[in-house]
N, C-alpha and C positions, 0 to 999 in steps of 0.2 A: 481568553485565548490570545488576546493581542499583548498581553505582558510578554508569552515566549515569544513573541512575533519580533516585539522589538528588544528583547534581548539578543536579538543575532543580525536585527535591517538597523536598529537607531530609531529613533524618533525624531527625524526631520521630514517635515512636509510631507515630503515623496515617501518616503516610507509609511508615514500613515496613510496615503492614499492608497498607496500596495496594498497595506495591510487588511482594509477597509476593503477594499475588490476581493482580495484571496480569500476573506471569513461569507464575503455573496456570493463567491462561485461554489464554496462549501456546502452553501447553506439549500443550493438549488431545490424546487419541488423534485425533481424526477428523482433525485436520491433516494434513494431506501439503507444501504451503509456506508456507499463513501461521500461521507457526512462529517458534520463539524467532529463525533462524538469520534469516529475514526481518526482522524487526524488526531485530537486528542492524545489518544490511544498510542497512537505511534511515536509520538513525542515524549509518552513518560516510559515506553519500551526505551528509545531512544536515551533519557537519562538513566537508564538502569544498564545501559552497554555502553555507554561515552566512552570509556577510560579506555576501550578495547582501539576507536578510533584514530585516523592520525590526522582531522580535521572535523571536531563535534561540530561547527559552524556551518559548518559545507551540509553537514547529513543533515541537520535540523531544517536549513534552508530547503533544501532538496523534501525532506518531508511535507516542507507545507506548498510545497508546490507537486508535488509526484502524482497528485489528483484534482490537480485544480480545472484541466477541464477533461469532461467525464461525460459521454455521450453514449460510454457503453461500445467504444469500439476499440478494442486492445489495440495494441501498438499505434495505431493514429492518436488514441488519446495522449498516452505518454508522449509521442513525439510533439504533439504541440502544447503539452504542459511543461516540454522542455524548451520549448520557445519564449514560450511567455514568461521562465526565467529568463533567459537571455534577453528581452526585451526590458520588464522589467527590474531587475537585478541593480546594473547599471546606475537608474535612477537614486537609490539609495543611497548609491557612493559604493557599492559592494567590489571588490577590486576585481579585473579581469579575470585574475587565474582562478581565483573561488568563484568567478559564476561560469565557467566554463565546468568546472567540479561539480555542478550544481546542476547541471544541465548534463552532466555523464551521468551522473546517478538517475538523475530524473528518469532518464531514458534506460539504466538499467534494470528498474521495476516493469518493465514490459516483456518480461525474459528473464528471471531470476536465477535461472540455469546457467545465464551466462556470467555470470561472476566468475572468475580469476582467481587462480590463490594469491595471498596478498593482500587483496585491495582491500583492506583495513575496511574504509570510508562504505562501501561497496556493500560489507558482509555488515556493519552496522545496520545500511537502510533495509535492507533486504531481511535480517532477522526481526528487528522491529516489525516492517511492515506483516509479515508472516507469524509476529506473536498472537493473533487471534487465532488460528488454528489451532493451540493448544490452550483457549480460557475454556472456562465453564460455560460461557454463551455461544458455545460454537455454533448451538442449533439456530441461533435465534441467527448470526451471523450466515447460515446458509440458507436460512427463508430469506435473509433480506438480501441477498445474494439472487434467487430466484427473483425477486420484486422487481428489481433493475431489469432484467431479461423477460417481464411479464410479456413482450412482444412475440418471443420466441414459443411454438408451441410445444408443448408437454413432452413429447416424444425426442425429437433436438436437442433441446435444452439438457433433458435427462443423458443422453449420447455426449454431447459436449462434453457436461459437466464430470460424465465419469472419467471421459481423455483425459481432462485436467488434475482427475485426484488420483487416477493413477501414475502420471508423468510425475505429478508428487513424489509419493510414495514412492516411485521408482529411483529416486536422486540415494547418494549414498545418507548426506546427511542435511536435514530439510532446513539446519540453523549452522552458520560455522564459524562463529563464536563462542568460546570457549563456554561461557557463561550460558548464553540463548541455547545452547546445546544442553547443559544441563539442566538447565528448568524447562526446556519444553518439547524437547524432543517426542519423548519417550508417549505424549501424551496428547504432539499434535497427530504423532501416525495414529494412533488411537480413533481418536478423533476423524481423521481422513477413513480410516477404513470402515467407520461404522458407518459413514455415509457414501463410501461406495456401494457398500453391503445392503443398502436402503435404496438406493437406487435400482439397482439388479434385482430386489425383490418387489419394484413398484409396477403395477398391472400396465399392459398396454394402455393407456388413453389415459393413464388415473394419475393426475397430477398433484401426486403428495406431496410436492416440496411448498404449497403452494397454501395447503389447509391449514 
């Protein structure tokens, strides 16, 4: 993991220290998927839509920071994963304007709705980060989705979670990249509506996301 780390911070001091924090805050017990193997994940999406962006260094960075701290509280988490770029970034020698880049984005994964047409850097992280809704693991990716919310009980959670996959579902297009559009579209709505479909048919009390 720390090879793409320091393909884009360097390998001085500060950078490895970075480095060395960002893969412990990954690595957390309470994680169930935003985990090292996510991150991962988003990073080889990420080299397979680079060419689409108009700053790969900015989205990479932005990736390994977009969940680095993960309490399970949408938009406070992002907002202070976008901090801790700004805090850390710096250190590394990373120059102003790219960690302020780094720190938009960051904070665009709290709302993916709200991208802009245009913003190249923007529809990168955002397609990446949403390539798991169209893999073959998607189940396993929405139990461990439940896992992190194991606080919340069965009835809520199942409520929430359907808001979430219908506001999906309801965008015109869930990837908008030209590329991430055609390898996964077609197959992350697939995917989204079978587990709407699973939710709406799970019994009061019976918390199947969970078995």
């Amino acid at each position: 993991m720390l090879t793409s780390w320091r393909a884009v911070a360097g390998r001085s001091r500060a950078a490895e220290a970075v480095g060395a924090e960002l893969v412990a805050r990954w690595s957390e017990p309470h994680r169930r998927y935003h985990t090292l193997e996510h991150l991962a994940a988003v990073l080889t999406a990420i080299d397979r839509l680079a060419g689409a962006a108009e700053d790969p260094a900015a989205v990479r960075l932005a990736a390994w920071f977009h969940d680095a701290v993960y309490d399970g509280r949408p938009g406070r988490d992002e907002e202070r994963s976008a901090q801790l770029a700004e805090s850390r970034l710096p250190r590394c020698g990373v120059p102003a304007a790219r960690v302020t880049e780094v720190a938009r984005l960051v904070r665009l994964t709290a709302a993916h709705d709200r991208l802009v047409p245009g913003d190249r850097d923007g529809e990168v992280l955002c397609d990446a980060d949403l390539a798991v809704l169209a893999g073959p693991g998607y189940d396993d990716y929405a139990a461990r989705i439940r896992q992190e919310y194991a606080h919340v009980p069965a009835g809520p959670f199942r409520q929430g979670r359907a808001e979430v996959l219908r506001r999906l579902l309801a965008t015109p297009r869930l990837y908008r990249t030209p590329e991430a559009y055609a390898l996964w579209e077609a197959a992350a709505r697939a995917n989204l509506g079978g587990e709407l479909a699973a939710l709406a048919a799970a019994q009061p009390g019976v918390d199947q996301a969970v078995q």
